[in-house]
N, C-alpha and C positions, 0 to 999 in steps of 0.2 A: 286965344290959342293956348296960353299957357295953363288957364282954368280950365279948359277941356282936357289937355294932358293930365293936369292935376288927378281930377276926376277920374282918368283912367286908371292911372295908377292906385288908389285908390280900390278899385272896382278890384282890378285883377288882384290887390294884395286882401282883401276878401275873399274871393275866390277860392283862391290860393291856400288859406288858412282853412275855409270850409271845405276841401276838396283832402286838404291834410290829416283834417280832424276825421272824416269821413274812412278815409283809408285808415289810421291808425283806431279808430272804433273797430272796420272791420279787420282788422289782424285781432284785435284784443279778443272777439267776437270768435273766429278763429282758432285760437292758441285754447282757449275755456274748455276747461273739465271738468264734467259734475262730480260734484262730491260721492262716494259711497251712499249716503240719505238718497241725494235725489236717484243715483241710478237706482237704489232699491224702490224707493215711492214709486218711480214712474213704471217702473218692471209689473208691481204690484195691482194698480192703477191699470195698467194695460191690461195683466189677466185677470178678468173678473171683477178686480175693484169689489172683494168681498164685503170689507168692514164697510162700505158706503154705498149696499144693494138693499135689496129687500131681503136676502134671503137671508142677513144677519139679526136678528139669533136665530140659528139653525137648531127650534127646539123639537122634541116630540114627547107626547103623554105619557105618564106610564102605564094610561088604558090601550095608546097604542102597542105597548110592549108587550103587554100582556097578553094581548090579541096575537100577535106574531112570536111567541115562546117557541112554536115548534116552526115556524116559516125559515126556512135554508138561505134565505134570502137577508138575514137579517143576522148580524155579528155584535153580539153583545162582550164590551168590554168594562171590567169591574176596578178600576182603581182604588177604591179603596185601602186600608190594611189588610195584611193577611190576618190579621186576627179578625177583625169585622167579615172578611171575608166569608170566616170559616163559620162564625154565629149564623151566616144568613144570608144567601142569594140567592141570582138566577137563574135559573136550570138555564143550562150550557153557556152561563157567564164565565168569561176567560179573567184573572184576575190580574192584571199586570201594573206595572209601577209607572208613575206617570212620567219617571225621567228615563223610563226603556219603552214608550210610546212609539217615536219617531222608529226607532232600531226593530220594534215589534211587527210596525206598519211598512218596513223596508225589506225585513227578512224573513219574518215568521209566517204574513197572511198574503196573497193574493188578493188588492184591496178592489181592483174591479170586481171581483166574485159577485159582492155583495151589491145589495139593492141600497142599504142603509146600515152603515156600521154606527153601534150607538155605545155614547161613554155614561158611565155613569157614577156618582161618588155620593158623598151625604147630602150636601143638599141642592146641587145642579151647580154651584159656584164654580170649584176647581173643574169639573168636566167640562163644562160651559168653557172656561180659559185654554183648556189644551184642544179642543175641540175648532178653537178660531185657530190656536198655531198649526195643527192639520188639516184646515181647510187652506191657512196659507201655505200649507207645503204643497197642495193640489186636489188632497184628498174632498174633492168636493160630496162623497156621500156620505159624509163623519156629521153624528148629532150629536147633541149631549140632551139626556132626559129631565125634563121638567121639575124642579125638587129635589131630582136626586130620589135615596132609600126613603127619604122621609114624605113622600109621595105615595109608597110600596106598601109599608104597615106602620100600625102607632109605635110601635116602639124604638124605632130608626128616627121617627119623627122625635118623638121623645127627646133622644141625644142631638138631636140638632136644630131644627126650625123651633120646636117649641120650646126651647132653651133662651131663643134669640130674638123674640117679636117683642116689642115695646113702645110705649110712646114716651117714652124721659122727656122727648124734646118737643112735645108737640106748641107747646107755648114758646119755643125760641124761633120756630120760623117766619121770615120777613117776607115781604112782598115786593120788594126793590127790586126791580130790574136792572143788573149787574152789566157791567157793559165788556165785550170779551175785549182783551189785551191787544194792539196791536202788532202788527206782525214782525218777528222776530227774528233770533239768528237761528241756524237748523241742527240738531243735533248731530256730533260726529261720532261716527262709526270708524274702526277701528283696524278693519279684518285685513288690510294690505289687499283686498281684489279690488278688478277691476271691470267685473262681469258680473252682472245684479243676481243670473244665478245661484253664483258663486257667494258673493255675499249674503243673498238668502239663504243658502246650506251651513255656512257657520254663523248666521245669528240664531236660526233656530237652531240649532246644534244648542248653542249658551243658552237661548230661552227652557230648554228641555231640562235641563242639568241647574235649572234655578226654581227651588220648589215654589208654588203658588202662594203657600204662607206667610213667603217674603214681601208679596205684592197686597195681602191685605192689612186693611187701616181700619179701625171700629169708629162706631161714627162720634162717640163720645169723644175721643181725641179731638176730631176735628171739628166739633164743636165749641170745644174747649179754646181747642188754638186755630181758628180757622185765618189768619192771617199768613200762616206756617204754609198753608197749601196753595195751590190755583183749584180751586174746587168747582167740579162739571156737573151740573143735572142736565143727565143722559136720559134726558125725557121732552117730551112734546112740549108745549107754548102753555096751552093750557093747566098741563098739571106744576109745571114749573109757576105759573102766576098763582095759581092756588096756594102755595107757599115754599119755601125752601132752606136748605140751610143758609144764614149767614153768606153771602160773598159770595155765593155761587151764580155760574154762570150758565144758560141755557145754551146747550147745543144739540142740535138735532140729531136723533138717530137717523141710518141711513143716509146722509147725507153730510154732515159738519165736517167732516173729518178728511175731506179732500184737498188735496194740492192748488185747487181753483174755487176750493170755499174757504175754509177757516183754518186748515192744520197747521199754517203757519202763524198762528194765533197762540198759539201751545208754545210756552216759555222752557228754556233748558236748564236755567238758575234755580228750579221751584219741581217741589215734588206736586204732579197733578193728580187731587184725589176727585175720584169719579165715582159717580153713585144712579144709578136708576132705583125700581119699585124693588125687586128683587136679589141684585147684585148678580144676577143670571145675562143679562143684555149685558150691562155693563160690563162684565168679565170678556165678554169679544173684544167687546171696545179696548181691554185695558189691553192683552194680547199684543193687538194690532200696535198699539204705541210703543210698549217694552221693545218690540221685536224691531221698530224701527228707530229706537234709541231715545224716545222719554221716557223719564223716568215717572209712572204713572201706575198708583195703590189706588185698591176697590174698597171702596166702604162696606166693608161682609153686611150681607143680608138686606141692601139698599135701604131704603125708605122705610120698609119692614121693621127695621132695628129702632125706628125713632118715634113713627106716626105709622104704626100699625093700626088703627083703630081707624085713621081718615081713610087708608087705603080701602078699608073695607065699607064704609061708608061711600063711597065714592064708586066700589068695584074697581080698582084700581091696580089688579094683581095681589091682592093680600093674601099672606100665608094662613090658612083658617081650615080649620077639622076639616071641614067640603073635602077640604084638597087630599085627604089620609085614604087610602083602602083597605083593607085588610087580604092582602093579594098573596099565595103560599111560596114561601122559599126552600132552597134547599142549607138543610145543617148539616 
């Protein structure tokens, strides 16, 4: 009798503690408030889910540009400088500054009008980067042009892509397969909301008002010091096994950079330098992070800058005469 008592006793003070723990899980469960990160990710993630669809990079040719010069349908934006400007552009190119974009595209244009408002700068990089911040602002009919001017005429090209194609490095890349980071703490944001709207209106607000210059890294650096970085090849399986820089890690476009794939894989201790063929893909890629609080530089001109010669070997996106036209601007 008394071993069954026992027993019970027992039983019920199990119980008891599992039934406690159950209850104090769920208060804890309860009382839990995401951080600014997560309401912003999941806000993002719900609409659209840009940076991890297809439709990123959202590029166009400059043969389709050129086709649509007089189509009404079609809103061409010139960032550039006013000086570049004034050398040479697109008949009915608007030329505006890329940190009065946001205030441009809020107050100046009617952005449903257009079928396709397109940015464009030297050589598709910076417009490629502000082009993912307004497509995260909503503006889903925002492109940025292929190249850039240096896609337009040789002379644009000139000052910029063909300044910047090289193979320095083509004998330092490895065939390791790098294995990504385990998942980590989240970047904190800042902004005192507590509405993901709200905190997407002043991050891009800051992303806008922080030039793109600041965000790129040359690959020579990070070749040099690639310890220094978490470094991303923002390319397929394949062309990553083909070679890469030193320590880099493969992550999928389209897809890596999700709440339920890898994005919590991305360190907040370490500046993350990201690089695809171009620096054009990648430039969304880098957008999308900055804006949600990593700290994350593009290797200007990707793969281009280092193994321009396999790229073209392979077709691989390489920057190459092909890619020039001699298309008429306005001086």
């Amino acid at each position: 009798m008394m071993k069954k008592l026992t027993t019970y006793l027992v039983l019920l003070f199990i119980t008891a503690t599992l039934f406690s723990g159950f209850k104090n899980s769920e208060k804890k469960q309860a009382n839990y408030s995401p951080t600014e990160f997560e309401l912003l990710v999941q806000y993002l993630e719900e609409n659209g889910n840009f940076i991890n669809s297809e439709l990123a990079p959202s590029l166009v040719t400059a043969n389709e540009v050129k086709k649509n010069l007089k189509n009404v349908k079609y809103h061409i934006i010139d960032i550039r400088s006013e000086s570049w400007f004034e050398y040479g552009h697109l008949k009915n190119a608007h030329n505006v500054k890329a940190s009065e974009l946001l205030t441009y595209f809020e107050n100046k244009i009617n952005a449903s009008d257009y079928s396709k408002i397109i940015l464009i700068c030297y050589s598709g990089q910076s417009a490629a980067y502000y082009t993912s911040l307004l497509r995260l602002a909503g503006y889903n009919n925002t492109y940025s042009m292929k190249w850039g001017m240096s896609s337009w005429r040789e002379d644009f090209a000139e000052n910029s892509w063909e300044k910047n194609i090289a193979n320095t490095f083509v004998n330092k890349l490895e065939t390791t397969k790098n294995t990504k980071a385990k998942k980590g703490i989240y970047p904190t944001l800042n902004t005192g909301k507590t509405d993901a709207k709200e905190i997407l209106k002043i991050r891009l607000k800051k992303a806008f008002e922080i030039p793109y210059r600041e965000h790129i890294i040359k690959s020579a650096e990070v070749f040099k010091n690639p310890t220094n970085y978490y470094i991303i090849n923002y390319w397929d399986q394949e062309k990553y096994n083909n070679g890469h820089i030193p320590g880099a890690i493969q992550y999928q476009p389209n897809s890596s950079l999700a709440s339920n794939t890898f994005l919590y894989t991305l360190p907040t201790n370490k500046e993350i330098a990201m690089y695809c063929s171009t620096g054009q893909n990648a430039a969304y890629a880098v957008a999308y992070l900055n804006l949600i609080g990593y700290k994350t530089s593009n290797i200007a001109y990707g793969a281009n800058s280092f193994m321009n010669k396999i790229l073209k070997e392979k077709n691989w996106n390489a920057f190459s005469k092909k890619e020039i036209h001699m298309y008429p601007v306005i001086e």
